[in-house]
DSSP file (Angstrom, degrees, kcal/mol; ACC not computed):
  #  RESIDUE AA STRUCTURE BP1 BP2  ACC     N-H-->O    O-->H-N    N-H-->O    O-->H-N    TCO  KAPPA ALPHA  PHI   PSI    X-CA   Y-CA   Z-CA
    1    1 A X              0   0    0      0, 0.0     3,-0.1     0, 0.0     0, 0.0   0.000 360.0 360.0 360.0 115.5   16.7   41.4  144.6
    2    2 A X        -     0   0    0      1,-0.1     2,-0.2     0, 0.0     3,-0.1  -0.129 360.0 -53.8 -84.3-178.9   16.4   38.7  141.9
    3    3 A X        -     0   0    0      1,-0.2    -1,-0.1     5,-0.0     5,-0.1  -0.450  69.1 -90.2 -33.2 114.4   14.1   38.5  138.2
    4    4 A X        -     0   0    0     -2,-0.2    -1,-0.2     1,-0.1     2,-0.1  -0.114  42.0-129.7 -28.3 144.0   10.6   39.0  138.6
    5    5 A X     >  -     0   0    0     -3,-0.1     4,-1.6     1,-0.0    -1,-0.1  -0.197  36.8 -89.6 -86.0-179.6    8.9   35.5  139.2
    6    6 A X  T  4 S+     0   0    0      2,-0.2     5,-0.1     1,-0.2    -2,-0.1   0.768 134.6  47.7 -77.6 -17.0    5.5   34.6  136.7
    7    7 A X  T  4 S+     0   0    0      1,-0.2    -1,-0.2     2,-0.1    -3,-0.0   0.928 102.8  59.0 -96.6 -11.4    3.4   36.0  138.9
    8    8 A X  T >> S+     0   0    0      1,-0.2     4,-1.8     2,-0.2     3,-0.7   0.888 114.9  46.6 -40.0 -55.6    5.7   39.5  139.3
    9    9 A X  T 3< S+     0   0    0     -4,-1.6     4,-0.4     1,-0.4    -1,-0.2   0.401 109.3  46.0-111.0  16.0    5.0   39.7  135.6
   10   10 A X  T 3> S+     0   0    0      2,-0.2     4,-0.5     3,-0.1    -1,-0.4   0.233 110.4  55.0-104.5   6.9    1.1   38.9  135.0
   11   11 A X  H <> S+     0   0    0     -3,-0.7     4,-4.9     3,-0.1    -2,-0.2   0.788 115.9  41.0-118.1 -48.9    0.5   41.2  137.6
   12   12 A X  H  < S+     0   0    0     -4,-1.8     4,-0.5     2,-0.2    -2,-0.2   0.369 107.5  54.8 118.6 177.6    2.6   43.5  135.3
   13   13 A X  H  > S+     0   0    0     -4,-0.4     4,-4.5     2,-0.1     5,-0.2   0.794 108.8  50.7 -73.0 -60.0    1.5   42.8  132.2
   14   14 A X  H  X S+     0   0    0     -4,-0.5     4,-1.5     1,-0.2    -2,-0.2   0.925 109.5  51.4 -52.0 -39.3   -2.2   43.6  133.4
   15   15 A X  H >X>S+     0   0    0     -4,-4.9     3,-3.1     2,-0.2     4,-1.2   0.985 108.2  49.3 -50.2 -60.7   -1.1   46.9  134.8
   16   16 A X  H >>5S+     0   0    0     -4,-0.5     4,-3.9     1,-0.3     3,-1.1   0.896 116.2  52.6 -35.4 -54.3    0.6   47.9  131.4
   17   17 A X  H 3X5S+     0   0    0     -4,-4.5     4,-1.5     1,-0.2     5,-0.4   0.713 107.2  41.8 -33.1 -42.0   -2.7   46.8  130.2
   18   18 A X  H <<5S+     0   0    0     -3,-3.1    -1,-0.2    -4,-1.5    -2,-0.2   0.196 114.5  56.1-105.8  11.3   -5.1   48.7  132.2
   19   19 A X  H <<5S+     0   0    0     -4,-1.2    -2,-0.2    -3,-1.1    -3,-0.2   0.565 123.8  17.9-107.8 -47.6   -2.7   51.9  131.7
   20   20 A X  H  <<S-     0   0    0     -4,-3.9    -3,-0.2    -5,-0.5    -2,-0.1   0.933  99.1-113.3 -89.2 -39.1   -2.9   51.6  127.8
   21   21 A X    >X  -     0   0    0     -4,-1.5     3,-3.7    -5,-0.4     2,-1.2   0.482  22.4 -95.9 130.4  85.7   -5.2   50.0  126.6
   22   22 A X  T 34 S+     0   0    0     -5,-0.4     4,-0.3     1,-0.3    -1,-0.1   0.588 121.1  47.9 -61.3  14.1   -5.4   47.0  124.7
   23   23 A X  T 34 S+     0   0    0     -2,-1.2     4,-0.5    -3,-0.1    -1,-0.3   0.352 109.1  47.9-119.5  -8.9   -5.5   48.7  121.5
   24   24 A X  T <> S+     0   0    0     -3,-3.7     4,-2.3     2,-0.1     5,-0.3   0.828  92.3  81.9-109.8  -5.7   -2.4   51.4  121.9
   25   25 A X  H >X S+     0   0    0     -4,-1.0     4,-3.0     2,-0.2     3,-1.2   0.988  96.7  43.5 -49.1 -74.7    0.0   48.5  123.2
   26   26 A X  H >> S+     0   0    0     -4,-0.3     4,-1.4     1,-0.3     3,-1.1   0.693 110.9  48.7  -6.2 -97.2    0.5   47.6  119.4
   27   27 A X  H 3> S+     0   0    0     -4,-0.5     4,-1.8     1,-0.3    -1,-0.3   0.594 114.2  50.5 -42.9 -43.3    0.9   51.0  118.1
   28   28 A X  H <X S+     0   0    0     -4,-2.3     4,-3.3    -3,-1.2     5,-0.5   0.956 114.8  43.7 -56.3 -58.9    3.7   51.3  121.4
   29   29 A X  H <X S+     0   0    0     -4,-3.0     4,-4.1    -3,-1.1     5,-0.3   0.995 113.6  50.2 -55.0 -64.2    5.5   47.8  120.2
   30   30 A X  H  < S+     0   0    0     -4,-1.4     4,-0.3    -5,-0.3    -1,-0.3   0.862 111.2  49.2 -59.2 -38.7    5.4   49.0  116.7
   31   31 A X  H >X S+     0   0    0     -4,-1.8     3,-3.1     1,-0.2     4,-2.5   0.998 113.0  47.0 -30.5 -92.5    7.0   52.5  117.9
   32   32 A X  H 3X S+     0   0    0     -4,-3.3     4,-1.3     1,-0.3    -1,-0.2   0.785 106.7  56.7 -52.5 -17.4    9.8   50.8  119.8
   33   33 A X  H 3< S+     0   0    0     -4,-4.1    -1,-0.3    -5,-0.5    -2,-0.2   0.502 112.8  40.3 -85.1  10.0   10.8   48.3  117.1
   34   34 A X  H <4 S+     0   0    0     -3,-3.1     5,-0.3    -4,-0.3    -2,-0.2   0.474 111.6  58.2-123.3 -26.5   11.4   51.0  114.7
   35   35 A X  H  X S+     0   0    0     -4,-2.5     4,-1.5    -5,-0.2     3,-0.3   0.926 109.1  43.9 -16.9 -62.5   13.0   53.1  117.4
   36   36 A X  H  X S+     0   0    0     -4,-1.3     4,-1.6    -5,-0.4    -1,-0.2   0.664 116.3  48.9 -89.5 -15.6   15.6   50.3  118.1
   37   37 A X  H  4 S+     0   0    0      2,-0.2     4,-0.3     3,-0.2    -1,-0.2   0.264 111.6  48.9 -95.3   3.5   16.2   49.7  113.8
   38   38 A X  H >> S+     0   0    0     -3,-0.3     3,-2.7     2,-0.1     4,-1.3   0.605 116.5  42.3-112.2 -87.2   16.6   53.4  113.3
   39   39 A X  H 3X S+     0   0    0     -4,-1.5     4,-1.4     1,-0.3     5,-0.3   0.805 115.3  52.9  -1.6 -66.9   19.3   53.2  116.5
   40   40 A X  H 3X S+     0   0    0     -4,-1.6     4,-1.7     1,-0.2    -1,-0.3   0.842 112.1  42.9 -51.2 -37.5   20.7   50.1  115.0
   41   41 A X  H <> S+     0   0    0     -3,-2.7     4,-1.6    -4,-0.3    -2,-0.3   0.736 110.9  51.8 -75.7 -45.2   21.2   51.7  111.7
   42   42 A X  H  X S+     0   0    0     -4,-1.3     4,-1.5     2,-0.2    -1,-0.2   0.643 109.7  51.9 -54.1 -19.4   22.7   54.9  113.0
   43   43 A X  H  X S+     0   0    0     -4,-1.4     4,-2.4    -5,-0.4    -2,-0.2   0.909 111.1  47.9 -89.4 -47.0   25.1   52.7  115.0
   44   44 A X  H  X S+     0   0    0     -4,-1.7     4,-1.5    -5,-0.3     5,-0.2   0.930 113.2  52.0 -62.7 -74.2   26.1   50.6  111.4
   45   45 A X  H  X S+     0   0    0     -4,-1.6     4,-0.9     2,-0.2     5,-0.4   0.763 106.9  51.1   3.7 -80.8   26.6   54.1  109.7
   46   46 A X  H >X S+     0   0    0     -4,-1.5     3,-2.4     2,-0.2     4,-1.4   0.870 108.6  45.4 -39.4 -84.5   28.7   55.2  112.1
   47   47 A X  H >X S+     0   0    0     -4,-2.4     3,-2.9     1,-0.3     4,-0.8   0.835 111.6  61.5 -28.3 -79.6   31.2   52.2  112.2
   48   48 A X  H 3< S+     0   0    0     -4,-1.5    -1,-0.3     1,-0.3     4,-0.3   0.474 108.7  35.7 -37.8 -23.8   31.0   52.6  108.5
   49   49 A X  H <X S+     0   0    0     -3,-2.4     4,-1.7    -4,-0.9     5,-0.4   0.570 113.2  55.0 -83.5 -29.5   32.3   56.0  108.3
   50   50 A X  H <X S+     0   0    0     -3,-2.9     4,-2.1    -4,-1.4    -2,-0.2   0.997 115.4  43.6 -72.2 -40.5   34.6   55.6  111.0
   51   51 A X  H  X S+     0   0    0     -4,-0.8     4,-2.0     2,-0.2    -2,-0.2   0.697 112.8  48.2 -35.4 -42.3   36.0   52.5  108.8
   52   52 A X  H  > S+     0   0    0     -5,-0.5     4,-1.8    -4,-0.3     3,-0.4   0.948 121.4  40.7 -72.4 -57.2   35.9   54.3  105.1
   53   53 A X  H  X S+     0   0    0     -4,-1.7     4,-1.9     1,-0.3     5,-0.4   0.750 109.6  56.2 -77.7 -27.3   38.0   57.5  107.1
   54   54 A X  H  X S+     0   0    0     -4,-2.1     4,-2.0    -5,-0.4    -1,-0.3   0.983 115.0  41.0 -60.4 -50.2   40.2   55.1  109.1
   55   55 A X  H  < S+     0   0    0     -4,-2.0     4,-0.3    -3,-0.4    -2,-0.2   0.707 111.9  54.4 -79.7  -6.6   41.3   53.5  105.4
   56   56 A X  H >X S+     0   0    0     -4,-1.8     4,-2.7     2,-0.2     3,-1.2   0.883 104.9  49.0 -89.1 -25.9   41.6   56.6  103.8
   57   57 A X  H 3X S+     0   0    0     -4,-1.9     4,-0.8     1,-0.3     5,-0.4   0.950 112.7  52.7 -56.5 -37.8   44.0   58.0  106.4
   58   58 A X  H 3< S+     0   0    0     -4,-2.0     4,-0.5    -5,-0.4    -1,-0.3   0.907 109.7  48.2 -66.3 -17.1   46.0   54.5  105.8
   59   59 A X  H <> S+     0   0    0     -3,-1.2     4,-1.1    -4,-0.3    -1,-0.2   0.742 111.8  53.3 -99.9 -27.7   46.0   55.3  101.9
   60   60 A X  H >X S+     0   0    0     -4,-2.7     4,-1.4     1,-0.2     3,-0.7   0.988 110.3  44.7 -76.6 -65.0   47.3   58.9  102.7
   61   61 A X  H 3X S+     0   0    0     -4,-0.8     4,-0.6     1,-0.3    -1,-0.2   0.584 108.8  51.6 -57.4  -5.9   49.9   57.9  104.5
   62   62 A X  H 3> S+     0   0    0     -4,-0.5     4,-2.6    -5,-0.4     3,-0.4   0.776 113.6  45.5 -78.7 -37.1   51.1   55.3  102.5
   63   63 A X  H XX S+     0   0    0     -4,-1.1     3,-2.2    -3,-0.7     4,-0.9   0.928 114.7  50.0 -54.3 -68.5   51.2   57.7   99.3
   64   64 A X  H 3X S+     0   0    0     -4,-1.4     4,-1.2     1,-0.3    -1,-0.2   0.630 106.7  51.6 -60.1 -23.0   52.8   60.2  101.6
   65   65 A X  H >X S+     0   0    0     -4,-0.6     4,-1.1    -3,-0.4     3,-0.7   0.958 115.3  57.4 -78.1 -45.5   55.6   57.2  102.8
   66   66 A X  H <X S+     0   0    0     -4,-2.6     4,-2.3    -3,-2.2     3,-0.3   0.911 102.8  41.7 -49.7 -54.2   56.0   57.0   98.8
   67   67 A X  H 3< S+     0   0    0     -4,-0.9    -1,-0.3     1,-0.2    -2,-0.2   0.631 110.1  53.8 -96.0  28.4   56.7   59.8   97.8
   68   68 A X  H <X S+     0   0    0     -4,-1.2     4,-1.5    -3,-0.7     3,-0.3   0.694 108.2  56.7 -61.5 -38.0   59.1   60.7  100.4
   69   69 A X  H >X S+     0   0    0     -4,-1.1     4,-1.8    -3,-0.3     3,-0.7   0.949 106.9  44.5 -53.0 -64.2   60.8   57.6   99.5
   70   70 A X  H 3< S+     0   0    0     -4,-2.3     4,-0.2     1,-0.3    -1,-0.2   0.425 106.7  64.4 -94.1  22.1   61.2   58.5   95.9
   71   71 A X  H 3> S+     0   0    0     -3,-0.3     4,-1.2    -5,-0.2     3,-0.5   0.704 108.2  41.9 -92.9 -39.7   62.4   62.2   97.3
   72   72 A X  H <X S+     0   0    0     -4,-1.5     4,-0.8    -3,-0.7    -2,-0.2   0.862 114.5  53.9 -70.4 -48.0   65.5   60.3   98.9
   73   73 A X  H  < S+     0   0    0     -4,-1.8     3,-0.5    -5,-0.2    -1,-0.2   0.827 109.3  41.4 -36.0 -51.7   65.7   58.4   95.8
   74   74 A X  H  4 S+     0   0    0     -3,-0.5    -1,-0.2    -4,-0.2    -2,-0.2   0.814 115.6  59.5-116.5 -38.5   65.9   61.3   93.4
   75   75 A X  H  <        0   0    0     -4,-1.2    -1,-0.2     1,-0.3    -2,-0.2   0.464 360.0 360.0 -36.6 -39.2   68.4   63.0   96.3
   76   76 A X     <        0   0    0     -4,-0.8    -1,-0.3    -3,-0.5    -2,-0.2   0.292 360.0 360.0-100.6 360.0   71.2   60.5   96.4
């Protein structure tokens, strides 16, 4: 079972039509594109936090590699 052909998707379109309305189709579209930018935004957030908390573990362990380092130092 392949892609709808052109006439698979007139046929539909018109249902979607005669099920909404031509006046709540809009109001639907405008719904799902601010759906999918709120989604999108939650997903860049995310990354971004997982990014800031990935480089602060890397900043802690480097302090932590220092001063163990100048604990050996201070030892010898």
């Amino acid at each position: 079972m392949g892609m709808p052909g052109g006439m698979e998707w007139l046929i539909i379109a018109l249902v979607v039509l005669l099920l909404f309305g031509g006046k709540k189709i809009p109001e639907l579209a405008k719904g799902l594109g601010s759906g999918i930018k709120n989604f999108k935004k939650a997903i860049k957030d995310d990354e971004d936090e997982v990014a800031e908390n990935k480089k602060a573990d890397e900043i802690e362990k480097k302090s932590e590699t220092t001063t163990v380092d100048k604990n050996e130092t201070k030892q010898v």
